[in-house]
C-alpha atoms as a printed R data frame, in Angstrom:
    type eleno elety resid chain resno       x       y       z
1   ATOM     1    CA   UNK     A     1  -1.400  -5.509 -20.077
2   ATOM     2    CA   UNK     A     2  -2.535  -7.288 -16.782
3   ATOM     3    CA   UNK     A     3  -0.718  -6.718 -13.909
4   ATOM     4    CA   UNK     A     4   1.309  -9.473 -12.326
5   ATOM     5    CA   UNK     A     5   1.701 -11.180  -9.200
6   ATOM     6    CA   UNK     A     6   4.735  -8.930  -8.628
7   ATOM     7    CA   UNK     A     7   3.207  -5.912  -9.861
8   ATOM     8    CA   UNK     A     8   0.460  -5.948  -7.479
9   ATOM     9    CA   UNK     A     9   2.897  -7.026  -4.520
10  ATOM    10    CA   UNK     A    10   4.819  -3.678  -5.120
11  ATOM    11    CA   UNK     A    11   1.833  -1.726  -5.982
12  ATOM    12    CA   UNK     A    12   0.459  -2.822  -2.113
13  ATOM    13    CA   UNK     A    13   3.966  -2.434  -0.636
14  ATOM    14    CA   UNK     A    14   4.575   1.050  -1.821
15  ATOM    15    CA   UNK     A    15   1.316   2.357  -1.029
16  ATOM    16    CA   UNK     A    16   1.449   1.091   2.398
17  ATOM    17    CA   UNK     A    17   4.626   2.252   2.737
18  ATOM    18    CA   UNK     A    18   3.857   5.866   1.812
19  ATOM    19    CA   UNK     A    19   0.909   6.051   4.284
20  ATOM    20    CA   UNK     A    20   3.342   4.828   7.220
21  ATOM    21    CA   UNK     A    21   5.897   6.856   6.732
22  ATOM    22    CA   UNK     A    22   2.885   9.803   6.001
23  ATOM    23    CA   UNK     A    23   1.077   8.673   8.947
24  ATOM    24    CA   UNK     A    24   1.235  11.425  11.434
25  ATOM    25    CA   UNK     A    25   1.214  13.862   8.665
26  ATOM    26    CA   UNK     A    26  -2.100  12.283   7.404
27  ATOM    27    CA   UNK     A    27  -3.958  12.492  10.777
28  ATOM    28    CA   UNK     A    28  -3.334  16.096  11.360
29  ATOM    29    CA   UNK     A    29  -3.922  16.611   7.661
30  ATOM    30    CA   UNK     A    30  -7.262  14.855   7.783
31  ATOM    31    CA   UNK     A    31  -8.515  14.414  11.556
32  ATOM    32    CA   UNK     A    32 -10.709  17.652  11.074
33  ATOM    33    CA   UNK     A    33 -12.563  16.537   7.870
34  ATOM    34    CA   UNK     A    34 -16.588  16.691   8.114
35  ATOM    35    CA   UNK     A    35 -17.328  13.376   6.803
36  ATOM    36    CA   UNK     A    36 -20.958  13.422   8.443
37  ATOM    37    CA   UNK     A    37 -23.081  13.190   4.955
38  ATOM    38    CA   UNK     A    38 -21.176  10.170   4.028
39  ATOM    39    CA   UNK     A    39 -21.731   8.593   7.935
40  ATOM    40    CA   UNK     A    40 -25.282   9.539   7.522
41  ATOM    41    CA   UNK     A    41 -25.471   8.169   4.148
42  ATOM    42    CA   UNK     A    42 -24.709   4.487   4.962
43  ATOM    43    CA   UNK     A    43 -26.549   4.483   8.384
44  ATOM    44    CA   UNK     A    44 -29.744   5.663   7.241
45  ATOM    45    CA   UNK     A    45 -29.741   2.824   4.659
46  ATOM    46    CA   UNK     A    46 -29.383   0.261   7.099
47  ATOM    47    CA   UNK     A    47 -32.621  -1.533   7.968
48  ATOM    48    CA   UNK     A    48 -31.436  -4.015  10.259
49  ATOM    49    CA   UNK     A    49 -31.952  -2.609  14.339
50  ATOM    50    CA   UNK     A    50 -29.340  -0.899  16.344
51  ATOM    51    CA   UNK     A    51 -26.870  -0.749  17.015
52  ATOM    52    CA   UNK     A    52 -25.027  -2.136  14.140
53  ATOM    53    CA   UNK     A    53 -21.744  -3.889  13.469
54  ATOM    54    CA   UNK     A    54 -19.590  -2.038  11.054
55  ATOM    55    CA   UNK     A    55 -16.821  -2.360   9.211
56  ATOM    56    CA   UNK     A    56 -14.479   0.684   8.790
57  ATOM    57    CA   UNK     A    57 -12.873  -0.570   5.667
58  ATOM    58    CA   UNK     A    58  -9.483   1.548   4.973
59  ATOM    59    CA   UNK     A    59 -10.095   3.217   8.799
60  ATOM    60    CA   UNK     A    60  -6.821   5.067   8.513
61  ATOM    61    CA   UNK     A    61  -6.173   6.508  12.098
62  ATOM    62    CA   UNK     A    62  -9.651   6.178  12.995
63  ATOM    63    CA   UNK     A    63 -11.706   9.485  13.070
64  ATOM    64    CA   UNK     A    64 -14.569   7.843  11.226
65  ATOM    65    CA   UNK     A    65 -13.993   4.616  13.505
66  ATOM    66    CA   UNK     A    66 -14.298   6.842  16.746
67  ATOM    67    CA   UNK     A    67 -17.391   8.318  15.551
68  ATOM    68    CA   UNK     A    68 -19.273   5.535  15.121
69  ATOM    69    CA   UNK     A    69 -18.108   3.395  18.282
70  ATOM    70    CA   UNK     A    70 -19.342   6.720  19.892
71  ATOM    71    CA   UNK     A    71 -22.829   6.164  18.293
72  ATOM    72    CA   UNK     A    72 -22.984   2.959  19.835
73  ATOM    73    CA   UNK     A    73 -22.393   0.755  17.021
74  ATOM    74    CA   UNK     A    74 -20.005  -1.811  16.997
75  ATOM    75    CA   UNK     A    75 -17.287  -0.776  15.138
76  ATOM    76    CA   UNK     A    76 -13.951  -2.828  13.405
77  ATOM    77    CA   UNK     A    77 -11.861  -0.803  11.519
78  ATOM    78    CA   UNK     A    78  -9.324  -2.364   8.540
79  ATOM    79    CA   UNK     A    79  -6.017  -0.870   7.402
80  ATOM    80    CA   UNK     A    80  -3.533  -2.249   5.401
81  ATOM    81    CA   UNK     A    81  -1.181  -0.190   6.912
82  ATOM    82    CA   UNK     A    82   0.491  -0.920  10.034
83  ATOM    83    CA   UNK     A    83   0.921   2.642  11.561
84  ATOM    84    CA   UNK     A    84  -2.505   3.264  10.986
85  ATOM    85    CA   UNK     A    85  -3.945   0.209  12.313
86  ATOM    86    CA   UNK     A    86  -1.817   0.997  15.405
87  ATOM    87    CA   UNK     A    87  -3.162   4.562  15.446
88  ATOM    88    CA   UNK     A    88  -6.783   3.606  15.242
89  ATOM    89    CA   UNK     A    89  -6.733   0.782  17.930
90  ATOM    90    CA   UNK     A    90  -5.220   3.681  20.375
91  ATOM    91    CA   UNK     A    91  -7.331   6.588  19.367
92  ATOM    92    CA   UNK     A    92 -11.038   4.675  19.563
93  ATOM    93    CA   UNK     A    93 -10.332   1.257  21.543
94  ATOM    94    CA   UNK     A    94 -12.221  -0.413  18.820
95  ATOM    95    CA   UNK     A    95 -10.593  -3.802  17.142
96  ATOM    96    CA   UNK     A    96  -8.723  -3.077  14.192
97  ATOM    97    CA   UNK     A    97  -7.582  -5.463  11.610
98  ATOM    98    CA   UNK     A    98  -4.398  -4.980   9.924
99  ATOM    99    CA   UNK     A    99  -5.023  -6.545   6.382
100 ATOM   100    CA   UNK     A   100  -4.375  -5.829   3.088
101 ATOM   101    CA   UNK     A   101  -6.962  -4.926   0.610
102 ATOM   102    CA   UNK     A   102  -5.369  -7.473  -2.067
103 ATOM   103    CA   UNK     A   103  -5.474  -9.971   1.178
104 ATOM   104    CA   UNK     A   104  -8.403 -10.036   2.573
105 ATOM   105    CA   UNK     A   105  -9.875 -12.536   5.025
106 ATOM   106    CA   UNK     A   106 -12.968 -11.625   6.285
107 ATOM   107    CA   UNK     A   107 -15.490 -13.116   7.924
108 ATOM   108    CA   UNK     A   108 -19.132 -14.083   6.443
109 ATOM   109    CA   UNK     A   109 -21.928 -12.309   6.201
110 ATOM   110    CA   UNK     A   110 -20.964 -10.985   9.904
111 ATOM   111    CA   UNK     A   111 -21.703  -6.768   9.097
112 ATOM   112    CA   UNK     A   112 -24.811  -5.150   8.923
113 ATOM   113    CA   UNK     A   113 -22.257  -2.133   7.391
114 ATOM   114    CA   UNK     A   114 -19.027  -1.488   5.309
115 ATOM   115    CA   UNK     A   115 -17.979   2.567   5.191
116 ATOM   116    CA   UNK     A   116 -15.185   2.317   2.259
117 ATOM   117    CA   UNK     A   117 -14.501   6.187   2.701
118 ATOM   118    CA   UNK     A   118 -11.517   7.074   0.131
119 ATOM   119    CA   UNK     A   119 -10.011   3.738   0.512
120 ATOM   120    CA   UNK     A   120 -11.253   1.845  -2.620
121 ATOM   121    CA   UNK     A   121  -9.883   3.669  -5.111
122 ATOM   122    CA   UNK     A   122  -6.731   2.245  -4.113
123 ATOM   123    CA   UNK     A   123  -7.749  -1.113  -5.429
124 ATOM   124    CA   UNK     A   124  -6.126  -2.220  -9.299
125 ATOM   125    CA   UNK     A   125  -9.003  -2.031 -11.508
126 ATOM   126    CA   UNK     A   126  -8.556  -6.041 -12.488
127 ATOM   127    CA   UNK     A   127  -8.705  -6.963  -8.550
128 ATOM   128    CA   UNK     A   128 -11.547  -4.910  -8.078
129 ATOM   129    CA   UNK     A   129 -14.438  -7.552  -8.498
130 ATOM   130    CA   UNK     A   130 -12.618  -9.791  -6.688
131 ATOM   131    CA   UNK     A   131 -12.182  -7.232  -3.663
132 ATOM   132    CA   UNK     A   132 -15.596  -6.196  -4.298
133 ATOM   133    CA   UNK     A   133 -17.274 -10.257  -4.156
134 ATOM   134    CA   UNK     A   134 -15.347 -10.297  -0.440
135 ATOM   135    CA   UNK     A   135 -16.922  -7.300   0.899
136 ATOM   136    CA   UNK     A   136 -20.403  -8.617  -1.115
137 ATOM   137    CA   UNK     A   137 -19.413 -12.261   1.323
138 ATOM   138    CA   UNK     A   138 -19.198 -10.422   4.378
139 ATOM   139    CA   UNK     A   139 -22.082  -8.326   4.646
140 ATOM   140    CA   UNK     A   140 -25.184  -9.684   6.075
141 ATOM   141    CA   UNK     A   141 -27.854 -10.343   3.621
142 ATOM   142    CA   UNK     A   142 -29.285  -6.443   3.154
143 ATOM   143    CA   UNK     A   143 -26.395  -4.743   4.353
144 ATOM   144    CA   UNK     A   144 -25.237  -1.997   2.431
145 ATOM   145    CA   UNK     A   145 -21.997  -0.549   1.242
146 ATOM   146    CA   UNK     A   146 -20.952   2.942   1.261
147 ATOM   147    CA   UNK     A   147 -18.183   4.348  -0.619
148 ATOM   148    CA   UNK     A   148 -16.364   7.028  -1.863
149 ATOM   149    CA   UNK     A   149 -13.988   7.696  -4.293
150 ATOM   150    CA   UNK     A   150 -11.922  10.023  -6.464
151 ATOM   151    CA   UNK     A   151 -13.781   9.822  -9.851
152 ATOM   152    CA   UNK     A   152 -12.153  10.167 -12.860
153 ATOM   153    CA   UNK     A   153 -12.546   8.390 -16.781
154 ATOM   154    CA   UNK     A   154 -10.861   4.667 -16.081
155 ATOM   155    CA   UNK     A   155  -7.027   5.816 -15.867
156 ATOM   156    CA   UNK     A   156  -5.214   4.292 -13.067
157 ATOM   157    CA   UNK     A   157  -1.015   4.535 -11.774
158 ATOM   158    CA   UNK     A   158   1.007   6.020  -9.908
159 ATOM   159    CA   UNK     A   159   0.734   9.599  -7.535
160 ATOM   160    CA   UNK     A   160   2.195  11.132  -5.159
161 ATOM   161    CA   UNK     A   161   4.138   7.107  -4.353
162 ATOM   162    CA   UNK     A   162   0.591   5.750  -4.417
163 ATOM   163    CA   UNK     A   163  -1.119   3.588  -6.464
164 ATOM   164    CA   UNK     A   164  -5.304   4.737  -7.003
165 ATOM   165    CA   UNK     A   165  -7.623   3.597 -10.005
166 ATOM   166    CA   UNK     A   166 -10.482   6.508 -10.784
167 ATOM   167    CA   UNK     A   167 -13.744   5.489 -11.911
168 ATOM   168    CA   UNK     A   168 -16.933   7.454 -13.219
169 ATOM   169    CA   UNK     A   169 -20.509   6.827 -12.211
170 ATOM   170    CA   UNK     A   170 -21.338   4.141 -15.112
171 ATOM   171    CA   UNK     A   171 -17.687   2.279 -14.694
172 ATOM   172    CA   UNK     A   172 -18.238   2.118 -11.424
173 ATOM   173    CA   UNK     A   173 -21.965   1.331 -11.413
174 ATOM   174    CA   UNK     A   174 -20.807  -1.632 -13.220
175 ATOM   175    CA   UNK     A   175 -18.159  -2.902 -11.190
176 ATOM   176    CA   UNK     A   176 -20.392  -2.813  -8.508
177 ATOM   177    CA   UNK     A   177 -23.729  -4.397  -9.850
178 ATOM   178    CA   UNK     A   178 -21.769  -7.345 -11.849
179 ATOM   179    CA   UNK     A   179 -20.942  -9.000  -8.094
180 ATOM   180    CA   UNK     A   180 -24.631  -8.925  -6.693
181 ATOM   181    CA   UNK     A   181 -24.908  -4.914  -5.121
182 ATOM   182    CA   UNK     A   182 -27.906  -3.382  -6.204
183 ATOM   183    CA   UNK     A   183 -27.586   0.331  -5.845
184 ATOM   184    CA   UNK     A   184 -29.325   2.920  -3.565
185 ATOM   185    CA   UNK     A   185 -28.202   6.266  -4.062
186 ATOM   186    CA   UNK     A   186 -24.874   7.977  -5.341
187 ATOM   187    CA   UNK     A   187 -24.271  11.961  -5.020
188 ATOM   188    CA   UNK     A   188 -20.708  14.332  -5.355
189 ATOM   189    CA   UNK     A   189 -18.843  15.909  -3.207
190 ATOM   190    CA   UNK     A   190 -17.996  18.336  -1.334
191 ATOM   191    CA   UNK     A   191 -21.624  19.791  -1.098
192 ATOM   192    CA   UNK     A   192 -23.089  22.713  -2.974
193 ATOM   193    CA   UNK     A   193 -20.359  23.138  -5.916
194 ATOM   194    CA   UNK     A   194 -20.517  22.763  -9.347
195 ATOM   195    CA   UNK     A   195 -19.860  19.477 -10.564
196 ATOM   196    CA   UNK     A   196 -16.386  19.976 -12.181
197 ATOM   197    CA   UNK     A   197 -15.275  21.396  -8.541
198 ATOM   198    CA   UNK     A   198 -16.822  18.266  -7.435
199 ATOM   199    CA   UNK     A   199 -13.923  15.587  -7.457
200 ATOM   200    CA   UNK     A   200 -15.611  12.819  -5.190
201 ATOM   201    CA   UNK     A   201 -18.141  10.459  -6.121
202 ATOM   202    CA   UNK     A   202 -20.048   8.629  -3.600
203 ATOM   203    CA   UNK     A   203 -22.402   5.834  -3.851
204 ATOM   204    CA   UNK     A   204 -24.583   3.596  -1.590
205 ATOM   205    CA   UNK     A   205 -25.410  -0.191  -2.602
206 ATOM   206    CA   UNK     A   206 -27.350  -3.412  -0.803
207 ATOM   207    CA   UNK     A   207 -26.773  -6.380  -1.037
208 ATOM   208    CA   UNK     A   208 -30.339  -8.353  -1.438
């Protein structure tokens, strides 16, 4: 059954919810996460020249915003939830926009790079193409999207007081080709493990 207006108004006010309230908890739970393989991932696939303009989309409290401004790219970070856009903008001095991923407004083709690390899953599966067209309108013709998500075999709901949808490689592959991406490279995560111990999937896309 398709969600409703209402639906996905709770489903974005709960989740946001949780991470404000979680918000200090979540940096000090996270801040210390080596990340680097999906940072080098997206900038090595980015053939426009340096430095670049980024978007951190889902920035959270801004490790992965920090380390790019400090690469001297120029660096926005996105969070739909207040706290964190508040905690990013203080810990890297970098703009952040405080925006929901159900509403967006984004400007176009304005990024040369989008790093959607663990923040897409949180997406309803029947908004994703439209969420996914947006960030397709705001890159710059070539740019590339990186993301990465908990994979799992189409269910979606409720955990933990947030909402997350989990895709596998060809769902996702999908999703992601049907708006216009064409797709670089994907590989699991964490590094070295065997593929059931393996719980992220990340992927790298252009758009032409």
């Amino acid at each position: 059954m398709p969600l409703t207006p209402n639906d996905l108004s709770r489903i974005a006010t709960n989740t946001l919810d949780h991470y404000n309230q979680q918000a200090e908890q979540f940096w000090h739970g996270t801040r210390d996460h080596d990340v680097r393989q999906n940072i080098t991932a997206l900038l090595t696939h980015i053939q426009a020249p340096a430095p670049f303009t980024l978007l951190d989309f889902g920035c959270g409290p801004g490790r992965d915003l920090k380390a790019f401004a400090q690469m001297g790219h120029h660096a926005i970070g996105l969070d739909g939830a207040e706290r964190f856009a508040e905690m990013a903008r203080a810990h890297t001095g970098c703009e952040v926009w405080h925006q929901s991923f159900l509403a967006l407004d984004l400007p176009p083709a304005h990024f040369d790079g989008i790093f959607a690390n663990a923040s897409l899953f949180h997406v309803p599966g029947q908004e994703l193409p439209r969420v996914l067209q947006q960030l397709h309108a705001t890159l710059k013709p070539g740019g590339v999207l990186f993301s990465s998500n908990p994979r799992g075999q189409g269910q979606e709901g409720w955990s933990g007081g947030r909402y997350g949808s989990y895709h596998d490689l060809p769902a996702w592959r999908d999703h992601l080709t049907s708006v216009g991406f064409t797709e670089l490279t994907h590989y699991y995560r964490p590094e070295g493990l065997p593929r059931e111990q393996q719980p992220w999937l990340a992927s790298v896309w252009r758009k032409p």
